[in-house]
Structure formats: C-alpha cells, structure tokens
C-alpha positions, 0 to 999 in steps of 0.5 A, spaced: 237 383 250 234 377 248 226 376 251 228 370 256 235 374 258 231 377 265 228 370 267 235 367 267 239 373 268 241 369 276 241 362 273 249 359 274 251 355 269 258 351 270 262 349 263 265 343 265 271 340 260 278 340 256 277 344 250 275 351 249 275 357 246 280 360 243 281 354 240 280 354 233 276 347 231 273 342 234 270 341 241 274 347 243 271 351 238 264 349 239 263 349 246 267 356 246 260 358 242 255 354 247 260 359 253 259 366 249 251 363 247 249 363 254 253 369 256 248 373 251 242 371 254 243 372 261 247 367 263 251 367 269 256 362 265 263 359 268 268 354 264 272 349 268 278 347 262 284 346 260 290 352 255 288 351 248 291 345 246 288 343 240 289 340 234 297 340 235 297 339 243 301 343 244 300 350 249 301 356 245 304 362 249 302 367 253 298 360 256 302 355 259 300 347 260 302 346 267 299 353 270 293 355 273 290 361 270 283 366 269 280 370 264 274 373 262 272 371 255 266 374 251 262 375 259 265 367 261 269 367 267 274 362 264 278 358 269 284 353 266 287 348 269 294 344 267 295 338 263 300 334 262 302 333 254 308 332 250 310 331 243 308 325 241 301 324 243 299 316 241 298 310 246 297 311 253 299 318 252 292 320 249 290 318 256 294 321 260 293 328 258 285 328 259 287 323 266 291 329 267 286 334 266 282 330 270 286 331 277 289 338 276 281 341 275 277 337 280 279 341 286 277 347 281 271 345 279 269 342 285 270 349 289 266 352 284 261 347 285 260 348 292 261 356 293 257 358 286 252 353 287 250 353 279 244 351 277 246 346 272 254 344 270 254 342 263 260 337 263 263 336 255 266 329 253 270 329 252 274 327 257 268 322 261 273 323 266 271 329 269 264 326 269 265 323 277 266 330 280 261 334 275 256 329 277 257 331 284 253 338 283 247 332 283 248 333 292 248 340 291 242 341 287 244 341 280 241 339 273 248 335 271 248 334 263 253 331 259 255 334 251 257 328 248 262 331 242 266 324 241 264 317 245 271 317 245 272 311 249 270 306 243 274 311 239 280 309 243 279 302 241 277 303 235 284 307 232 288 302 237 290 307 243 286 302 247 286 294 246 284 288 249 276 285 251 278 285 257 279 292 258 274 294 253 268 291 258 271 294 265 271 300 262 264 299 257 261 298 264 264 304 268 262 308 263 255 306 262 254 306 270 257 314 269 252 315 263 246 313 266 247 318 272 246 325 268 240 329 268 240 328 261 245 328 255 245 332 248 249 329 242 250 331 236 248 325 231 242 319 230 248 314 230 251 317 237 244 317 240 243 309 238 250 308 241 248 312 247 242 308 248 246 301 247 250 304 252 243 304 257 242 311 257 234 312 257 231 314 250 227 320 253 234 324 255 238 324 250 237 330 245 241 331 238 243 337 237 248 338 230 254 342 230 254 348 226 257 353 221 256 360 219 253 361 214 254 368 213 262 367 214 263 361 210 260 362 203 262 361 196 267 366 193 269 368 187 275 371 184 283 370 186 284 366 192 290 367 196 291 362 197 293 359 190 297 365 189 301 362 196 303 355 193 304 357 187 298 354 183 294 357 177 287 358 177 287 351 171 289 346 177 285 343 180 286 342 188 283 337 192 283 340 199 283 336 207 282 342 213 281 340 220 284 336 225 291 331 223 289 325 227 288 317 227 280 317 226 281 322 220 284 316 216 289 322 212 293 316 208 287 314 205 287 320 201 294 321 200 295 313 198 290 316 192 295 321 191 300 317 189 296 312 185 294 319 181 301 322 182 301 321 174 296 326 173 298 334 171 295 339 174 292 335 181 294 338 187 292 336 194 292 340 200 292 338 207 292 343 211 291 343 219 295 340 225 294 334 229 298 328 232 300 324 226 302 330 221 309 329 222 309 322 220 305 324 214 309 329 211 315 325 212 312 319 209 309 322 202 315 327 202 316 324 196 309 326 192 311 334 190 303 335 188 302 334 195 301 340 200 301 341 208 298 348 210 298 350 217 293 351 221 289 357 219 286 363 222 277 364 223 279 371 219 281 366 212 277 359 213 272 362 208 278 363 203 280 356 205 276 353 203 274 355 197 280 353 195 278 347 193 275 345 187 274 339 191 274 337 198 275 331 201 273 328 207 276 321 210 274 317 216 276 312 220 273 305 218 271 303 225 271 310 228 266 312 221 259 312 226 263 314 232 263 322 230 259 326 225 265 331 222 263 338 225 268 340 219 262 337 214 258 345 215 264 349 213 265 344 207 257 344 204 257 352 207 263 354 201 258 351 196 264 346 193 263 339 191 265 334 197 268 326 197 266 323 203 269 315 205 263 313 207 260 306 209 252 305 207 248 304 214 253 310 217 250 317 219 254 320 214 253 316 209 246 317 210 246 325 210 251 326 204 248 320 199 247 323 194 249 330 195 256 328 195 260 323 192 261 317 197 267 312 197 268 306 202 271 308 208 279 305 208 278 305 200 285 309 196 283 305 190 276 308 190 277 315 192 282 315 185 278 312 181 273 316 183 277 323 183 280 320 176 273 320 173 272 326 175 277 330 173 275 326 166 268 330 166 270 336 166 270 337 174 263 338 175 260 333 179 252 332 178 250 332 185 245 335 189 245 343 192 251 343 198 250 349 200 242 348 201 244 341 206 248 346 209 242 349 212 242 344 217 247 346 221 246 352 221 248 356 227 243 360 229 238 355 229 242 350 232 245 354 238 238 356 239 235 349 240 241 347 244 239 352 249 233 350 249 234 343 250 237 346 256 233 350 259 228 344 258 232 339 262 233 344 267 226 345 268 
C-alpha cells in the first residue's frame, strides 16, 4: 500500500460524470483509470455515471441504457443511471443523451452526496450538465473539482450541433456562472486553460494534467502484424492508419477525400478503425475507395498490435474544434514509435507539441495531406522527424495519474 494510503484511507471521494470504465477510449477510459488510481491509494471512491456507451452510443449487453444498476469495479463502488440515445446521435440528439443522464442521475448523486458525506466530488465534463447538482456538495462541506475533458459547449457550436449568437451568449454566460463556482478545475491542455481563464475561472485553480498512455503496453513491435494478415495486406504495403473515435470533431473526410486524390497509388492503403456517430455515413460515402479499410473498435489486449499497424498515423481534427481538445489518442500514436500526420494549424497547442516531431498539414486541407503522403511515399517512407517514442514521455501514465492525484490532494487541503 502506498505510503500516503493510511492518511486517505477514510477520505470520500465521489466521481461524478457520464463516462466510464469499461469503456475502452476516450474520457470513459481515462476517468475509469483516475477511479481505479484512487482505489489503490486508500480512497473510499465512488462513481455516479452512465452504461458504457462510448464511441458507438450505443448500450451493449449485459447493460442496458434505460436502467439503474451497481457494481464493483477495480475497489469503485460504480452506480449507473439510464440515458436515453438512439441510432443517430447528431443535432439536439447530442444533447439529450447527456441532458437525459443529467436528470436520471441527479437523485442518485445527490443521495450519495448527502448520505456519504464525501470530502470532494470530482465532477467529469463532459457533461456540464451535472454540474448544478455536483456543486451542491459545496453545503455539505466538499471541495467540488471539476475535470475539464472536452469544453463541449464551444465544440457543440464549433461542429454545428448548436447554432445561433443568441444561444451561443446565454449559454457562454451560464456556463462561466458554473465554472467560477468550483473548488478548483484540472484540464488537460495550455490552450484549454487560456479557454477556461477567458471564461472567468481565475488562473491560480486551474491546473494541467495531459492524459496518458502506457508506455509499457503500447511500444514498437516487430514482426508479423496480425492484423496485415486480416485484411490481407503484405508487409510491402503501406498503411496509413486512424484509430479512435468516428465522429464530427475528427474531421475523418479530410483523410478519406486524401485517399481518393491517392486512389491511383499501388500499394497505399487506409485504415480506419473504431466506432462512432459518423461512421456509417463515411463507409457509405467512400465505398467506392477499395484501398480504404474500416476495423471495428478494438479490444486493450490488441491496441499495440493496432497500432503498429501503421506505417503512418494520421491524426485529423476539426478546424474549429482544433484547440478545443488535445487527442488523448496522440500518447498511443507517439508511444508505438510510427511516424505521425497531424492537421494542425500554427498557434494551436498541437501544433505546438508536435512541430517538428511530426509532419503537420493545415487543418481542413485533403490536397495538403496527399501532397504530403505523396512525398513521402516518394522518399522511401521514412520521414526525417524527431524520436516520437521520446515525446512520448510526457504523457507517461504514472507520472501523469501521480500529478493528478496530487493536484487533488492539493486542492482538498
């Protein structure tokens, strides 16, 4: 037991958000980690959140959406409250599932609030809406800090699910009112701590944690790669590879409009593999791209085998949800040693952290990308860029989950 487990060992910590463990990318993955992180050193740690959902939106046996269940989960008392979803999650629909969540859990956390008496709630956006009752723990005595994932509501307009100036300032000011009242907030970007400082929370409370990778799992490999094998490519073609979440903000028709201006190129292949809202649409519209593969989702026991897949990872955002998020998925790329194309626009935090370690391409720009593919398909394949593996330090998991404990623990002083 680790040497400060006995002073924490009767301290409550209440988690409070939509994603979880066990979902397998994303912020369900991470705060799952922070959950089980606490566990370890003492903590009397709880969850308030929704089934696994996450990237496909979709509730997966043996959970179901609309119930209410418990479970023990790696020493987390883990309480899931329904949400409501359905097969096209675009539009309003991306804010009823978490407004939905909101309502169906606020009862539960409230109850856990008032009966456990935690010393701090640590509440996950997203979702912002369960902020309003998460701050309530403030009457009862808790520190309330807020893990800032995704600012979601500049993303939503950002993507289009939200529209109109009118909108957009009613809920800009609400959710500043909400931002100033936490203890303290945690992010996990510089770019997103100026968004939150903007935003009117004072500088001294925001601290920066990066999420991280295994280093010790995700590594370089040699050899046969099964998955090659699967999709019945040789060792001679080259693969440019996209794993994560399908959705808006990752701008995935950046990469696939590149591949149709490459079609003519023998031995090129694309591989998209994950889940997520716009996946359907993009595999009906470029059906006709035969070196354009779709995976499903992959299991933690083949990540690494995934993504040494790659003789190159592509790795697209959204032009105005480009400083929104810091792709957590940018760790497993650097961590597998492959070299990396980046959209990414000068003055943005990515651009920052990967220039000159990666090869980077305006954000929004296929011609660009192909250009760039192209040249280096011309060269051999072997990019001149700095060690990946090395960058890759910084978000090392121990490190990073150490630090975060720690700015808790600061906070709750």
């Amino acid at each position: 037991m680790p040497p400060s487990a006995n002073a924490n060992s009767k301290r409550k910590i209440l988690i409070y958000g939509i994603n979880y463990a066990p979902e397998m990318i994303g912020v369900g993955r991470f705060t799952g980690e922070i959950g089980a992180y606490l566990a370890e050193r003492g903590y009397d740690a709880a969850v308030v959140t929704a089934p696994p959902h996450y990237p496909g939106w979709r509730v997966a046996p043996p959970f179901r959406a609309l119930r209410y269940a418990s479970e023990m989960r790696d020493g987390v008392k883990v309480l899931r409250c329904p949400l409501v979803l359905r097969t096209e999650m675009r539009g309003i629909w991306r804010l009823v599932a978490p407004a939905s969540f909101a309502l169906s859990s606020a009862p539960v956390a409230l109850w856990r609030i008032v009966r456990t008496r935690p010393a701090l709630v640590l509440c996950i956006e997203p979702t912002l809406f369960v902020a309003p009752v998460a701050l309530l723990a403030r009457l009862f005595g808790a520190r309330v800090i807020l893990h800032v994932q995704d600012l979601e509501i500049d993303a939503a307009f950002a993507v289009g699910h939200l529209k109109g100036g009118w909108l957009k300032s009613c809920v800009a000011k609400a959710e500043s009112w909400l931002l100033r009242r936490f203890t303290g907030v945690i992010t996990i970007s510089g770019q997103m701590r100026k968004r939150l400082i903007a935003k009117g929370v004072e500088p001294s409370r925001i601290g920066i944690v990066r999420n991280w990778v295994d280093l010790g799992k995700i590594k370089p490999l040699d050899g046969p790669n099964g998955f090659r094998r699967e999709l019945g490519l040789s060792d001679a073609d080259f693969v440019i590879l996209y794993a994560g979440n399908v959705g808006a903000k990752q701008a995935l028709e950046v990469v696939l409009d590149a591949a149709r201006l490459l079609a003519g190129k023998p031995n090129l292949h694309f591989v998209i593999a994950g889940d997520g809202p716009e996946k359907q649409r993009l595999m009906r519209d470029y059906a006709d791209l035969r070196a354009v593969h779709f995976l499903p989702l992959q299991p933690e026991a083949r990540l690494c085998e995934l993504l040494n897949l790659a003789n190159l990872h592509v790795l697209p955002q959204s032009q105005g949800a480009a400083d929104l998020v810091l792709p957590s998925k940018l760790g497993g790329m650097l961590a597998s040693g492959k070299p990396v194309l980046a959209t990414a626009d000068a003055g943005t935090e990515l651009f920052e952290v990967l220039n000159g370690a990666a090869i980077l391409v305006p954000a929004g720009d296929s011609v660009a990308m192909a250009a760039e593919i192209g040249r280096l398909l011309s060269e051999g394949g072997h990019p001149a860029l700095g060690d990946g593996r090395k960058l890759a330090q910084i978000f090392e998991r121990k490190a990073c989950l150490e630090q975060f404990c720690a700015c808790l623990e600061a906070t709750a002083e």
